[in-house]
FIPA-851934 format. One line per 8 residues: their letters; for each residue x, y, z of C-alpha. Coordinates in Angstrom, 1 decimal. Example, Ala and Ser with C-alpha at 12.3 -4.5 7.8 and 13.67 -1.06 7.14 Angstrom:
2
as = 12.3/-4.5/7.8  13.7/-1.1/7.1
END
This chain:
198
xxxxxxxx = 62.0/27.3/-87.2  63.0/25.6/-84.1  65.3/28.6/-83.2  62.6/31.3/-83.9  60.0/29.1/-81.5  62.4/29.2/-78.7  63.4/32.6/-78.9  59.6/33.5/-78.7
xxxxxxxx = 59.6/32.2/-75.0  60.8/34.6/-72.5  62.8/32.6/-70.1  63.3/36.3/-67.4  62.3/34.5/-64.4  60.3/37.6/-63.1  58.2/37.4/-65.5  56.9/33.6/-65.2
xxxxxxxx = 53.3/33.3/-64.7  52.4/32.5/-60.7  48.9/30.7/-60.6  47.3/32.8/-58.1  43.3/30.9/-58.1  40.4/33.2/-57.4  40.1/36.1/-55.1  37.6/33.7/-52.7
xxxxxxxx = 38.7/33.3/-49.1  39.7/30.0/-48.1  37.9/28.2/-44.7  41.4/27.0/-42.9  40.6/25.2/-39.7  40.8/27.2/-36.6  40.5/25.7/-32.9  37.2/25.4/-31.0
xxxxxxxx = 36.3/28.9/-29.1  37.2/29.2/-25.5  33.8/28.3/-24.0  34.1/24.6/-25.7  37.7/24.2/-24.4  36.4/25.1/-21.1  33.5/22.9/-21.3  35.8/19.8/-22.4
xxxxxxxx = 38.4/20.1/-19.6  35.8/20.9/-17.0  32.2/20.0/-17.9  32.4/16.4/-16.2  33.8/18.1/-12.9  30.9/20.7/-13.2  28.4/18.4/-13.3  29.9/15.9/-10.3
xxxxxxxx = 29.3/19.0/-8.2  25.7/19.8/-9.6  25.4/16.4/-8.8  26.5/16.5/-5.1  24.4/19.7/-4.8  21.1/18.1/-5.8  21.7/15.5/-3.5  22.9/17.6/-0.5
xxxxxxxx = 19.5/19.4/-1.1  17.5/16.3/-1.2  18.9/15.6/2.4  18.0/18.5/3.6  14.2/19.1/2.4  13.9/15.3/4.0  15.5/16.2/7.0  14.0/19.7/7.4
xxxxxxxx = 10.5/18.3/6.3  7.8/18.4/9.3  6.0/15.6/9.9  2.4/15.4/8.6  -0.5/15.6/11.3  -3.2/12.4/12.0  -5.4/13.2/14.9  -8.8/13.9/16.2
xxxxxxxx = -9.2/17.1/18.0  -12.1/19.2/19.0  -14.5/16.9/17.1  -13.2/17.0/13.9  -10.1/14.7/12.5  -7.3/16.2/10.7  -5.3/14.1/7.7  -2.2/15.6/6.4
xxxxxxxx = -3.8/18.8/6.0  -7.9/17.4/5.4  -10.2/18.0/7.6  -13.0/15.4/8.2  -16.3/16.5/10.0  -18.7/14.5/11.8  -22.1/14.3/10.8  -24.7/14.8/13.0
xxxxxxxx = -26.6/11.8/12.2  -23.8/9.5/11.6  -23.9/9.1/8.4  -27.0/6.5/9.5  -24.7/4.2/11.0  -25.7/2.5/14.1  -21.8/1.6/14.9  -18.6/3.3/14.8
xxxxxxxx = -17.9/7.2/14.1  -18.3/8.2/10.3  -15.9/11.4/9.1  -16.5/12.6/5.9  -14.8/15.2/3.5  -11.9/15.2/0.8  -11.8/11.5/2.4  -13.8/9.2/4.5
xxxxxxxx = -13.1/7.2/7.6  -14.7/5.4/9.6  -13.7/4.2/13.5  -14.8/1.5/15.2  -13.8/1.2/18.5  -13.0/-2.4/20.2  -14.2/-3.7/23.6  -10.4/-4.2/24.3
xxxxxxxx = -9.3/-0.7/23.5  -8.3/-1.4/20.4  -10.1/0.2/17.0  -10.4/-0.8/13.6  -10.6/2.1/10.8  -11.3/1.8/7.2  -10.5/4.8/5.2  -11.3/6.0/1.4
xxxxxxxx = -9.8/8.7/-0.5  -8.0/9.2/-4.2  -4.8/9.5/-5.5  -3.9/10.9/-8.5  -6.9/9.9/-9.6  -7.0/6.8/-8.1  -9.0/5.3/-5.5  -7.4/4.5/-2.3
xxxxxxxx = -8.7/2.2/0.1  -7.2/1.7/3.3  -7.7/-0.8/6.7  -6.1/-0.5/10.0  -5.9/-2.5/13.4  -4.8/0.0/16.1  -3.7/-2.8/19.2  -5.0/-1.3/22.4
xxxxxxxx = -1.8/0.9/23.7  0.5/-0.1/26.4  2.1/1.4/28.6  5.0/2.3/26.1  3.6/2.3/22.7  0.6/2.2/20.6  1.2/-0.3/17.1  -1.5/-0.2/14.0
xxxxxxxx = -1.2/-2.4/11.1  -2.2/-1.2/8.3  -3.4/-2.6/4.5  -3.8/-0.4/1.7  -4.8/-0.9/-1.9  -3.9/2.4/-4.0  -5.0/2.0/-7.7  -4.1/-2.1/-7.9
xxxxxxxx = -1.1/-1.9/-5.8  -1.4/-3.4/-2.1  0.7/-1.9/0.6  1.2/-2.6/4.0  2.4/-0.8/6.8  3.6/-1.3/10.4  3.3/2.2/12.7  4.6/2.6/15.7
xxxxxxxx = 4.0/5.8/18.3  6.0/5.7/21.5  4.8/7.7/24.4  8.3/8.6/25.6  9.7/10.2/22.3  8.3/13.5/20.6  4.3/12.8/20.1  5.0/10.7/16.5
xxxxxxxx = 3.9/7.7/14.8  6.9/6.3/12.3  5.4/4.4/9.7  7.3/2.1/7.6  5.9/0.8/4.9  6.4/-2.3/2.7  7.3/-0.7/-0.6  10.2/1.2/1.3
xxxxxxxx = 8.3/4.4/2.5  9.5/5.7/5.8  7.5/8.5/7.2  7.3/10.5/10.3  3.6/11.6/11.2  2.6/13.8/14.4  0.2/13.6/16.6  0.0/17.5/19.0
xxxxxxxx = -0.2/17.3/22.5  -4.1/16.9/23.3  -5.4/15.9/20.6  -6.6/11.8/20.1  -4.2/8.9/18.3  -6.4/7.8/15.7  -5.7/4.7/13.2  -4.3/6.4/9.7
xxxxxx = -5.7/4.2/6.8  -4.9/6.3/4.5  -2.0/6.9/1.7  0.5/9.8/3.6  2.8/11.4/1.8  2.6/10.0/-0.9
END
């Protein structure tokens, strides 16, 4: 019996049974595609010089960047690109020079040659109220002070025009603003209560 159940086995080696599994493909791991590899060895170095770009352009739009234009000329005062009329009647004040438009201001001129000027306009929705002390000029330089209250922040700022440079205030501010603003040959220095460039 044992003889006949081991002569019913056939030991030919080419016919053993091979354990193939299922005709599915298998997922086998392959490396990441060639943009990834790129990316990994190079992406930080790629974005250093975005970096550097952004900031080189920053510069430059700063640099290249006229200055904005304050000044009364030809009966009318200009702000930054505003222009404020005078009305004929004053606005019904008995003192000082009223200008009215996308903002108001007001000048009051002093016995001393100096002029106070309040200002009122909005930013971003927010009122802006502004008041400046222009010292009477000397032979140099003309200096304002200026305080200005935009939304419920207070700023103040110290501007400084010297008659031997190019024709422009520098105002510096004191929430860090720096700010170049031109006054063309002709026209009036007038007090600049008001929030520019900003």
């Amino acid at each position: 019996m044992a003889s006949g159940f081991a002569g019913a086995i056939d030991r030919d080696p080419q016919q053993l049974p091979v354990p193939l599994g299922d005709l599915r493909p298998r997922w086998r791991s392959r490396g990441a595609p060639a943009t990834v590899r790129l990316w990994r060895r190079r992406g930080p170095d790629a974005v250093a010089a975005l970096g550097l770009l952004l900031a080189a352009a920053a510069v430059l739009i700063t640099v290249t960047r006229p200055p904005l234009g304050v000044y009364l000329q030809d009966g009318s005062v200009e702000v930054a690109g505003m222009t404020l009329l005078h009305p004929a009647d004053n606005g019904g004040l008995q003192s000082g020079l009223l200008y009215d438009g996308p903002a108001t201001l007001l000048l009051v001129p002093q016995p001393d040659g100096s002029m106070v000027a309040a200002g009122v306009t909005y930013l971003d929705g927010s009122e802006v109220t502004g008041v400046c002390h222009l010292g009477p000029p000397t032979r140099a330089e003309v200096t304002e002070r200026c305080q200005l209250r935009i939304g419920s922040a207070a700023v103040s700022c110290e501007d400084v025009l010297s008659f031997d440079g190019q024709g422009d205030w520098e105002r510096r501010c004191s929430d860090g603003q720096q700010l170049s603003v031109s006054v063309p040959p002709g026209a009036t220095v007038i007090p600049m209560p008001f929030p520019l460039g900003r």
